[in-house]
N, C-alpha and C positions, 0 to 999 in steps of 0.2 A: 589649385589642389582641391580634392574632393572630401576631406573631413573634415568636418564641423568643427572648427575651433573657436573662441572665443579672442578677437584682435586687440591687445594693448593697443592704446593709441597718446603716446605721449604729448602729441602737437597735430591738429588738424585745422583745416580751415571753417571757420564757424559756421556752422547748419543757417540754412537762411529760415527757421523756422525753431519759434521758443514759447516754451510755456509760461504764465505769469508764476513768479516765486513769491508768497510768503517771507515775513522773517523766518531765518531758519537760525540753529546752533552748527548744524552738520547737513552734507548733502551725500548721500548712497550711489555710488558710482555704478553710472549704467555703461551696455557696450557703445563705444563711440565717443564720451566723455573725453575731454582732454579737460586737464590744467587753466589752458586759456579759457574754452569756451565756457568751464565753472566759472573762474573771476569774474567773468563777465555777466555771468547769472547773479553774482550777490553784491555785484559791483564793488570787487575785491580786486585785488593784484595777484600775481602768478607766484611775485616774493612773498606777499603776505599768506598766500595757502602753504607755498610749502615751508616757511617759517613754521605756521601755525601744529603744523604736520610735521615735522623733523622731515622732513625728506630734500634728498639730495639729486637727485635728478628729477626731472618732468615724469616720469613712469608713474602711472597707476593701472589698476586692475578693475573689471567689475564686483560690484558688492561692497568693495572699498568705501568704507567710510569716513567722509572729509568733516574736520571741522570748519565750518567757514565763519565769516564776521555775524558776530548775535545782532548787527544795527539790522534795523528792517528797510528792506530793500525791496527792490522793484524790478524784474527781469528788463530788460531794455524790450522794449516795444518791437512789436514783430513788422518787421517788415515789408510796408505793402509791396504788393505784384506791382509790376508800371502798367499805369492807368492806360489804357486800351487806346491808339492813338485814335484818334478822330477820320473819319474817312479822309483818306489824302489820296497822292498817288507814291507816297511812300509811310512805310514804318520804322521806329529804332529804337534801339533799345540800348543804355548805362550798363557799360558792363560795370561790374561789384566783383568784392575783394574771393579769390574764389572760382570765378565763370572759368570755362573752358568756352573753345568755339564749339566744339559737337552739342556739349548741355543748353547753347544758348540756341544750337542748329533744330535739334531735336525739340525745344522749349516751344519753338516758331513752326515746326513741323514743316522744316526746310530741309534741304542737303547741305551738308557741311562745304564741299564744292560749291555751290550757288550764294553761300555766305560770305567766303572768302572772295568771291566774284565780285558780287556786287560791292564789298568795301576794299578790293585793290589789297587782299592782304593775301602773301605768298604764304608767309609761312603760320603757325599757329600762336604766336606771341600775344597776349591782348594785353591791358591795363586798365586799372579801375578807373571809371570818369570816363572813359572813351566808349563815342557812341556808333554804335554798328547799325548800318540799315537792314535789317532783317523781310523788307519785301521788296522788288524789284524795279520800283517807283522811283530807285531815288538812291543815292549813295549816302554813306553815314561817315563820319570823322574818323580818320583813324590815326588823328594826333591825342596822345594821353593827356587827361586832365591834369593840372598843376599839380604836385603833391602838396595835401597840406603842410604848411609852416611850421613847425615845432613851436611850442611856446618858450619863452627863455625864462629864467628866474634874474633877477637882478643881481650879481655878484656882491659876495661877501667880501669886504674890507680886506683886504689883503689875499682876498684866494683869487684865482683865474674863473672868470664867470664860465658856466657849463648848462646847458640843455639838454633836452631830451628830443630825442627820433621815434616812432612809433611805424615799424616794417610794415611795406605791403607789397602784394604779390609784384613779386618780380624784382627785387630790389636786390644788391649783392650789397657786400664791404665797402668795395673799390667804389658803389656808387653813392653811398654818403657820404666816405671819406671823402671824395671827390668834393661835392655838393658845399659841405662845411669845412673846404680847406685844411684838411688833415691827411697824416698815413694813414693806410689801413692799420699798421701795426699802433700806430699813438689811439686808433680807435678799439682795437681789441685790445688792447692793453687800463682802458678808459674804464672800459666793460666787464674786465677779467676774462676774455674769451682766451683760450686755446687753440682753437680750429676759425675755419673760413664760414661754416655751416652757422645761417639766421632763421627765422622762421617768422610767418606773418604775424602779426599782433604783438610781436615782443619790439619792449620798451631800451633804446639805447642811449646810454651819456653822449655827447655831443659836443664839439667846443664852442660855446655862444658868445665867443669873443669878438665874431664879426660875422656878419648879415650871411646867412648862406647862398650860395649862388645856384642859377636856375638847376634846377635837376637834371640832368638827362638824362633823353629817355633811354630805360634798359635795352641792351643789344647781348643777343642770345652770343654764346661763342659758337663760329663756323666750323659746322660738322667736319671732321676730315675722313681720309675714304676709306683708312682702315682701323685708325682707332682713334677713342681721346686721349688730348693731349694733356689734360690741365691737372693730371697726376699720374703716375707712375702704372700703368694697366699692367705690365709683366708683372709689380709684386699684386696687385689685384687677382690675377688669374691666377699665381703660382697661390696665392693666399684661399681663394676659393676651391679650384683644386685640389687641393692637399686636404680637405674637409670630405673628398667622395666619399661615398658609404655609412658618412657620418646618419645613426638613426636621426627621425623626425620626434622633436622634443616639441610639444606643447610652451612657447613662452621663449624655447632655449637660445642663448644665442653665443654659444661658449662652444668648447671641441666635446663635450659630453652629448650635445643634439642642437638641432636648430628650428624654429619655423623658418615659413619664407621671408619676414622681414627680420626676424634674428639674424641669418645667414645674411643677408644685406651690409644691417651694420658690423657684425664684424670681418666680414672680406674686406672692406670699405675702411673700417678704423686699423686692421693691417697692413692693408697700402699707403698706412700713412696721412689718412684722410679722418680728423675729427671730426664723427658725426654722432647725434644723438641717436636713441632708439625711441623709434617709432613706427607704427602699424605700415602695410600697404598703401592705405590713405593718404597720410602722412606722407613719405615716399612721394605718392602719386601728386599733390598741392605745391611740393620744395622741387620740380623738376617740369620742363619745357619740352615738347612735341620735336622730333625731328623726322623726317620723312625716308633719310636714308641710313640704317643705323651704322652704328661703330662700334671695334668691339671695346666693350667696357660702359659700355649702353643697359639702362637697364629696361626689362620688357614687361609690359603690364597686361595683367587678364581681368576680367570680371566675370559674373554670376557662377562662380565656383562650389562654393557652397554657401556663398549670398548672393544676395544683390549688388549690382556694383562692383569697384577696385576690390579684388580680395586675395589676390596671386602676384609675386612680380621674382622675377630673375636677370643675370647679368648675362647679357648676348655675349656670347663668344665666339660670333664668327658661325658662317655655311649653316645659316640660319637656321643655328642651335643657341643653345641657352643651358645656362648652370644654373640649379634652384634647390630648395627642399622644399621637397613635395611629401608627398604620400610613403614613398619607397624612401625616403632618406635624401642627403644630398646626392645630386645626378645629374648628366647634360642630359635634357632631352631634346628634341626636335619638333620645330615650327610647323613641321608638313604630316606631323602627328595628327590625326582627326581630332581629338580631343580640344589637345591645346590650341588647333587650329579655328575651331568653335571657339575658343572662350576669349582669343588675342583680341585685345583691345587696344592697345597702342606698344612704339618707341618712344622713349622719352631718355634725357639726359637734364643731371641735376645741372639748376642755376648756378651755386656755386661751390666749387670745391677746391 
């Protein structure tokens, strides 16, 4: 979309780039701020902000003024670039929590096609720890690093011992459940979750009653060829639908107006689907590349009136799309000039 708005962003994946913090009492919410990446500046927890905070979901604003912990703290040291490899006849590169293939193609001033060449990868999935050869010399791993181990606490006298999980990109329900021989449902129940929807950096109870077993690796769900299947798309479309005409609300994400990731979450939490609210970005971090879409797909733009992810709508088929844009909610069309400049990917979330 083309006006200047300012993006909540409830949950995002943390900037590879931080400033040193000071003790502080409070921290002034800038654009792009989430919840996580604060804790992590005052080396706080995400419970103990919005504790400190009364607040009940991850939602903040800019200008927003956080209390954080008065202990004097230390931003987490910024993260070196990977040290330039040594003349070889190949290069590679750790993908981190966060990479896409284009950011890592475009980083190496590759094609996104010759990246996926060289490391034997079809589709766009990566994981943290796995190392991609990014020059032509040589191929790079494209089995995933171990995840790390949760630490356990020793059980208390008469409770069921319990752990914690710490999410990272790409991880569902089904696949810790799995890992630490549990349901999903005994895991969301563990957690107090409601919905299917996790996010990277958040911390999960766990049962640490026995050794977790190897992880496996995440496996995207197979596109199918006219919609997904892993909820309900007719009340999705009848759900977004029914919102046409609705004005463009700064923030809104109710039948009164919507932005474009307001209209998101609630087409999404009316089909039935428990998801939090959060920016484009956000969105764009909790969802995987598919090359042929489906409708109930949602569709990402960038440099709209930023830089970057800053636009996204739900494909609905004859390569159109439903959003709130400019004019209100409305289907527009992919073979549009505009939005045909700004289309930056398909993608469908991990897990829903």
């Amino acid at each position: 979309m083309k006006k200047t708005i300012v993006t909540f962003a409830a949950t995002a994946v943390l900037s590879s780039t931080y400033a040193s913090a000071a003790a502080a009492s409070s921290h002034k919410v800038e654009s792009g701020d989430s919840l996580w990446n604060i804790a992590r500046k005052y080396n706080t927890s995400v419970s103990n902000l919005k504790s400190l905070n009364n607040l009940k979901s991850d939602m903040i604003f800019p200008n927003q003024v956080l209390k954080v912990t008065a202990k004097a703290s230390t931003a987490p040291s910024k993260p070196s670039a990977p040290a330039p490899a040594p003349s070889s006849p190949a290069k590679t590169y750790t993908v981190k929590s966060g990479d896409t293939l284009i950011a890592i193609a475009n980083r190496h001033s590759i094609s996104l096609g010759e990246l996926q060449k060289w490391n034997g990868i079809s589709s766009h999935l990566i994981y943290p720890g796995q190392k991609l050869s990014v020059s032509s010399g040589g191929s790079g791993s494209s089995t995933p690093a171990p995840a790390p181990t949760p630490s356990k606490p020793s059980p208390a006298p008469g409770n069921s011992a319990t752990g914690s999980y710490k999410v990272v990109s790409g991880d569902t329900l089904s696949h810790i459940s799995l890992r630490y021989s549990m349901s999903v449902s005994e895991l969301k129940k563990l957690n107090g979750l409601s919905g299917n929807m996790i996010y990277v950096g958040q911390t999960l109870k766990v049962n640490g009653g026995s050794s977790p077993s190897p992880a496996p690796a995440p496996t995207p769900s197979v596109p199918k060829e006219d919609t997904v299947t892993s909820f309900d798309v007719n009340r999705l479309l009848s759900a977004a639908k029914g919102q046409i005409g609705k004005p463009y609300v700064w923030g809104g994400s109710t039948t009164a107006g919507f932005d474009c990731s307001g209209f998101i979450y609630y087409a999404f939490n009316q089909a039935g689907v428990s998801m939090s609210r959060t920016s484009s970005e956000g969105y764009y971090s909790r969802s995987y590349y598919v090359d042929k879409p489906a409708i109930g797909d949602i569709v990402f733009f960038s440099n709209t009136y930023k830089k970057g992810i800053s636009h996204l709508g739900i494909y609905v088929g004859n390569n159109q799309f439903i959003h709130a844009g400019d004019n209100g909610v409305e289907i527009s069309s992919l073979n549009n000039s505009y939005w045909k400049s700004k289309f930056d990917s398909f993608k469908r979330f991990y897990s829903l």
